[in-house]
C-alpha positions in Angstrom: -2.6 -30.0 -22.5 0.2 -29.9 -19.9 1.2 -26.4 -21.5 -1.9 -25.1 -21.0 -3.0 -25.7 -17.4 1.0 -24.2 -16.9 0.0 -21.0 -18.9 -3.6 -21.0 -16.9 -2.0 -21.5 -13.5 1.0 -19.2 -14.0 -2.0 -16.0 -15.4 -3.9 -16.8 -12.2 -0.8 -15.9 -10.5 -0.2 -13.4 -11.8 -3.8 -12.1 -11.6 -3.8 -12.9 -8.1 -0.3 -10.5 -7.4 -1.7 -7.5 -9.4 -4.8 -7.7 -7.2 -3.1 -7.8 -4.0 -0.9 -4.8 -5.1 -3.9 -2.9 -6.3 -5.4 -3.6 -3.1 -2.5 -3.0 -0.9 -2.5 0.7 -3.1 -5.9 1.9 -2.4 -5.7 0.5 1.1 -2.8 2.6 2.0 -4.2 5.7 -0.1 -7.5 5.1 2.2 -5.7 5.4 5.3 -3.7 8.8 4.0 -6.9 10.1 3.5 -8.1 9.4 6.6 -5.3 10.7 8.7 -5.7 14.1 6.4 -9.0 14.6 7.4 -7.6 13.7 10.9 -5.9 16.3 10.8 -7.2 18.7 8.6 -11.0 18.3 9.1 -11.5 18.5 5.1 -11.4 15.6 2.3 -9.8 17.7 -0.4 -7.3 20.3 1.6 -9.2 23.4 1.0 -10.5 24.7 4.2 -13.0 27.8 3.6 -12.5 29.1 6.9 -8.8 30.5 8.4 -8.3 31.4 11.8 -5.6 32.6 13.6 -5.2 32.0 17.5 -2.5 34.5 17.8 -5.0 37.2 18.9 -8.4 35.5 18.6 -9.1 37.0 15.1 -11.6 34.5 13.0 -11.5 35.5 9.1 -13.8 33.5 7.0 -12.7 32.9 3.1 -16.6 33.2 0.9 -14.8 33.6 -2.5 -14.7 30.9 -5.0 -12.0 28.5 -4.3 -11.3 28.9 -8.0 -10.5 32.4 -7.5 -9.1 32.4 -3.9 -5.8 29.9 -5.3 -5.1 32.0 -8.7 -2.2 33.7 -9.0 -1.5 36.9 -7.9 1.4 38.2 -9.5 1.1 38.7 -13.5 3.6 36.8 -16.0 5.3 39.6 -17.0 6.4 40.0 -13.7 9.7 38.3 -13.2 11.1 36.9 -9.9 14.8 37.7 -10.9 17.4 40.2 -9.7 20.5 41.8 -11.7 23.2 40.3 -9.4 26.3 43.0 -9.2 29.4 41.9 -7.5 30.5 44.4 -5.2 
C-alpha cells in the first residue's frame, strides 16, 4: 500500500510540474503576442496597408495576402555566379 501512495504522490508531482511549465509557456507566448501587436498594430504580422513617411506617400496593399507573399523569381532562376579569379 506504501508503494502505491509513493507512485500516486510522486505522478501528482509530476503532474503538477508539467502544468506549471505548460502554463509558464503560453504565459510568456501571450505576452510576445501582446508586445507584437504593441508594436505592430496586427495579431498575425501582415499589415494590409504600407506607408512610407519619407515623403508622405500612403500605398495601400488590396491583393490577397496569399498572392502578395509568393515568390517572385521562378525556380529555374538561380541565385549563383560563375566566380573567375582575376
Amino acid at each position: 500500500m506504501f508503494i502505491l501512495n509513493f507512485l500516486l504522490f510522486v505522478f501528482l508531482i509530476v503532474l503538477v510540474v508539467v502544468l506549471y511549465f505548460v502554463l509558464h509557456i503560453f504565459l510568456t507566448m501571450k505576452k510576445v503576442k501582446d508586445k507584437f501587436k504593441k508594436y505592430t498594430g496586427s495579431d498575425d504580422g501582415f499589415s494590409q496597408t504600407n506607408s512610407s513617411s519619407r515623403q508622405g506617400d500612403h500605398i495601400t496593399d488590396t491583393r490577397d495576402p496569399s498572392k502578395a507573399h509568393r515568390k517572385i523569381i521562378a525556380d529555374d532562376e538561380g541565385e549563383y555566379v560563375d566566380f573567375v579569379e582575376e
